[in-house]
N, C-alpha and C positions, 0 to 999 in steps of 0.2 A: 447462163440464162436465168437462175436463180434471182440476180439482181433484177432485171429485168421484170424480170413476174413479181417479184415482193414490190415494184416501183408500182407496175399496172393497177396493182391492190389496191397500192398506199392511193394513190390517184382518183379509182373509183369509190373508194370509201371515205374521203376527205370532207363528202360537202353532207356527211349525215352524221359527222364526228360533232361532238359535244364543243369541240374546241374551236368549232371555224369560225371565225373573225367577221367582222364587220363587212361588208363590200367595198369600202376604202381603204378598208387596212390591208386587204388581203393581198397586194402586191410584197408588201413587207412580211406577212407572214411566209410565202410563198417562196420569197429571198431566203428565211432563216432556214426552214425545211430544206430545201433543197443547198444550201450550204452543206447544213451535216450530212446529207445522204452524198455530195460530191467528195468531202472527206474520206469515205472509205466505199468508193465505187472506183472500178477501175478503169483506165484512161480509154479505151474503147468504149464506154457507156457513158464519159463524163459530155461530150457531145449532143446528146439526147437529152440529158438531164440539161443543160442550158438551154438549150431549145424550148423543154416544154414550161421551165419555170420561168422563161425571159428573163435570166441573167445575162450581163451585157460581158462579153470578150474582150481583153486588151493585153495586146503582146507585151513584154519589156516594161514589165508595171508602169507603161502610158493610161492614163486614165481621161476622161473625156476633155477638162480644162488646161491639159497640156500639150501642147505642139511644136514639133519638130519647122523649124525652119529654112528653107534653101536660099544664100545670096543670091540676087540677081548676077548686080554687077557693081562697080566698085564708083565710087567719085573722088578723084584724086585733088582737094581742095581742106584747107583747114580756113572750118567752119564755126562759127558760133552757134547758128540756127538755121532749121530748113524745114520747108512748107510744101505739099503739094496739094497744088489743085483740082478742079473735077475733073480735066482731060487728064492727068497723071503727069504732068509736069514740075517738076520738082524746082525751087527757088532756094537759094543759099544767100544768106548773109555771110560775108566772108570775114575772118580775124583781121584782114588787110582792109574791112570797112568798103566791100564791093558787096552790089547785090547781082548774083546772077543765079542764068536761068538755065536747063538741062532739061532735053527729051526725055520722054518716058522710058526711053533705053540709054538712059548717062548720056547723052551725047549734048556738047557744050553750042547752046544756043544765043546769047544775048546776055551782056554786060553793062550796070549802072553804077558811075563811080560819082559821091556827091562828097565832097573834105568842107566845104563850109561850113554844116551843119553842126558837125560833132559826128556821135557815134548812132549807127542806125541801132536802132532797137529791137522791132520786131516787123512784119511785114502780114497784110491782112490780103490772101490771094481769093479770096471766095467768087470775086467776077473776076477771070484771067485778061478782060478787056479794058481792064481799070484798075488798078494795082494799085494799092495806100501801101509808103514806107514809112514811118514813124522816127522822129528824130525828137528826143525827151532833152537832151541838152538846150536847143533852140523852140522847144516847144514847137516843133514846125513839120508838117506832114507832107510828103513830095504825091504824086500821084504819076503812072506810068500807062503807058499804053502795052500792048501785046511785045511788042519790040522793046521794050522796057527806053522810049522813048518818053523824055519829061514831057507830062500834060501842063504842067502850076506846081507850083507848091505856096501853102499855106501857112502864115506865121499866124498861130495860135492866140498871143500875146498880143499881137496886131489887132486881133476884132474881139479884144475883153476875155479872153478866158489863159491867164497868165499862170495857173495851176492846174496842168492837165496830165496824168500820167498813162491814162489810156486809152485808145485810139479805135474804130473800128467800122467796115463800110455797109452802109445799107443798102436793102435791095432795090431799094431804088434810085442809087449811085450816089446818092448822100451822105453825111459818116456821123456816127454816133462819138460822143467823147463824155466825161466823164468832170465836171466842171468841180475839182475840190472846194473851192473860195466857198460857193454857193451850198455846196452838198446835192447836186445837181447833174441829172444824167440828160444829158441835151442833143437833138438831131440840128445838125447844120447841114447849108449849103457848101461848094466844092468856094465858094468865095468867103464863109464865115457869119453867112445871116442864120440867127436862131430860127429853126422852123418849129421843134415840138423843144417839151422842155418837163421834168417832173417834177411831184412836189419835194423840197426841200428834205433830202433824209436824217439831216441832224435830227428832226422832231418824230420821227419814227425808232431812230436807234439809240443804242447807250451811247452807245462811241461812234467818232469818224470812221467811216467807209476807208480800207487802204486796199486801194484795185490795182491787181495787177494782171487784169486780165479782161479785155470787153470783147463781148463777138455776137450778131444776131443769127436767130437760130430756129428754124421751126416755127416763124410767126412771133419772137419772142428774141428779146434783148436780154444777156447776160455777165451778170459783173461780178469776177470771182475777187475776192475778199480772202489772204493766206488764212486768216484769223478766223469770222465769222462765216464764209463760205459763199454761197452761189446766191446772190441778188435775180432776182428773175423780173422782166417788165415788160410790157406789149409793146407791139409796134407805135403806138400813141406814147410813148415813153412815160406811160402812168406805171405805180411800186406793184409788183402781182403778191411778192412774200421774200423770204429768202429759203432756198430749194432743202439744203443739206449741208455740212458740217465736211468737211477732207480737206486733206493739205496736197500739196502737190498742184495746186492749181495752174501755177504760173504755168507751165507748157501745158495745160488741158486743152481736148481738142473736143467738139460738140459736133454731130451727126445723128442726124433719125429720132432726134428727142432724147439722144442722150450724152454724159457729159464723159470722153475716157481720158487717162492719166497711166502715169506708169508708176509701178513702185518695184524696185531690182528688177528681175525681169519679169512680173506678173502687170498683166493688164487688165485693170478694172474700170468695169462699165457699169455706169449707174442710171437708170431708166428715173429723169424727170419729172416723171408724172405720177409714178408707181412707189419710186424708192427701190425696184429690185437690183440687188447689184448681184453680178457675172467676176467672174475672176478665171483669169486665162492665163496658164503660164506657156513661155514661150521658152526653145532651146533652141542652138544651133551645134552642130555636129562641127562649124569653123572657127566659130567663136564661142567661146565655152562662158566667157564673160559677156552678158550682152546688158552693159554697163551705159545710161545713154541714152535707152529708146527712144524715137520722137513715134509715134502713129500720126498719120495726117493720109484722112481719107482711106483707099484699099493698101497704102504704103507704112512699109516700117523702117526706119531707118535707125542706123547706129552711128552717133558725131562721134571721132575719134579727134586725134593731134593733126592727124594728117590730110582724113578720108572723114567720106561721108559710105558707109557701107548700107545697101538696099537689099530688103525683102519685100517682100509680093506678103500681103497677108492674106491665110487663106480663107 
């Protein structure tokens, strides 16, 4: 009881002591104090004392930006890349140059097999009812229906834009690209007519733009740059700035106004408009390596040789 009563004291006498803090700091003092008094109080009273000081609890030195992971389920395919969209459907580009499709519980829905083109590159799912595949060898973009049924495909080269490395669909089923020759970020039609178009970024930058990455986002068109970073543009395809500086762009996924990436297995999210960045580390109790990650939407997934392995993120 001794402890208890020297606490009551300490407590009641805190806010006429010479030393109390600021009103903003006083969270932080409040942490230091009750550290040392949980030092050498005994495990019956240390309970109390986190309660009244709002220290936060964490079993198995888990700490807030780390998470434990459960697999769903497994996808038995060797993959290059893979996307899900907003119902939770999941899309694979396959090592064997197929694009297919799987229910939100693995379950194998629909197959596109295109060998003309070359090699599929990356695939832009944002409307599930309109599907862009990108083909960078032929310069030539296929377009899919829900059944991954061809709508057209598009030779690049065909309607003047013979240097295109990036690809990406707008919301209003048009597709943005990314005109190297010119130094130009351009809205076309599903048939190749220029509809918006921006000014020349040669005359804005040191150097050429090298995109490996385009997608609209929040009212807002984005061109990541390994080198310089996140180009940001309005729906008008007018220059807004360039956002931030990180590498790892090439698999970056953008949601809610923000841009996330993986680095080993931490996931970092960096708020757009702010600059705050989050950092999340992620474990799994099956996979100890989770060597890989792709995020896309509420899904996490791990590309192996074989499989494509799914988590639920929480």
């Amino acid at each position: 009881m001794n402890y208890l009563t020297n606490l009551l004291f300490l407590l009641f006498c805190l806010p006429f002591c010479h030393c109390w803090r600021p009103r903003q700091q006083s969270f932080f003092f409040k942490k230091a104090v009750g550290e040392k008094l949980l030092a050498r109080t005994p495990t019956t009273a240390k309970g109390i004392l986190l309660l009244l000081f709002g220290l936060p609890i964490f079993g198995f030195g888990q700490t807030p930006d780390t998470i434990f992971l459960e697999k769903k389920f497994e996808i038995e395919v060797a993959a290059r890349a893979a996307v899900v969209d907003n119902l939770g459907q999941i899309y694979v580009i396959s090592r064997a140059n197929t694009f297919e499709k799987y229910a939100p519980d693995g379950q194998f829905l629909a197959r596109y097999s295109q060998n003309r083109l070359g090699r599929a590159a990356f695939a832009d799912v944002s409307n599930p009812l309109k599907i862009m595949l990108f083909y960078p060898d032929f310069r030539s973009v296929v377009l899919l229906d829900r059944n991954l049924t061809e709508l057209g495909i598009l030779d690049l080269e065909a309607v003047g834009l013979p240097m295109v490395s990036c690809v990406a669909t707008s919301g209003d089923g048009n597709l943005w690209v990314y005109d190297e020759v010119n130094f130009q970020l351009k809205k076309i039609s599903a048939a190749g007519e220029i509809l918006m178009e921006s000014q020349p970024l040669n005359f804005l930058l040191d150097q050429p733009a090298r995109p490996v990455l385009l997608r609209e986002n929040e009212n807002s068109v984005f061109l990541c740059d390994a080198e310089m970073g996140i180009f940001q543009f309005d729906l008008y395809g007018q220059f807004v700035g360039i956002k931030f500086l990180e590498n790892n762009l090439e698999t970056a996924q953008f949601e809610n106004g923000r841009v996330l990436f993986f680095e080993n297995n931490k996931l970092i999210g960096v708020d757009l408009k702010t600059g705050e960045r989050t950092t999340t580390t992620y474990f799994s109790k099956t996979l100890p390596q989770l060597e890989g990650l792709v995020v896309s939407g509420a899904v996490l997934m791990q590309i192996t040789d074989d499989q494509i392995s799914v988590f639920q993120k929480p």
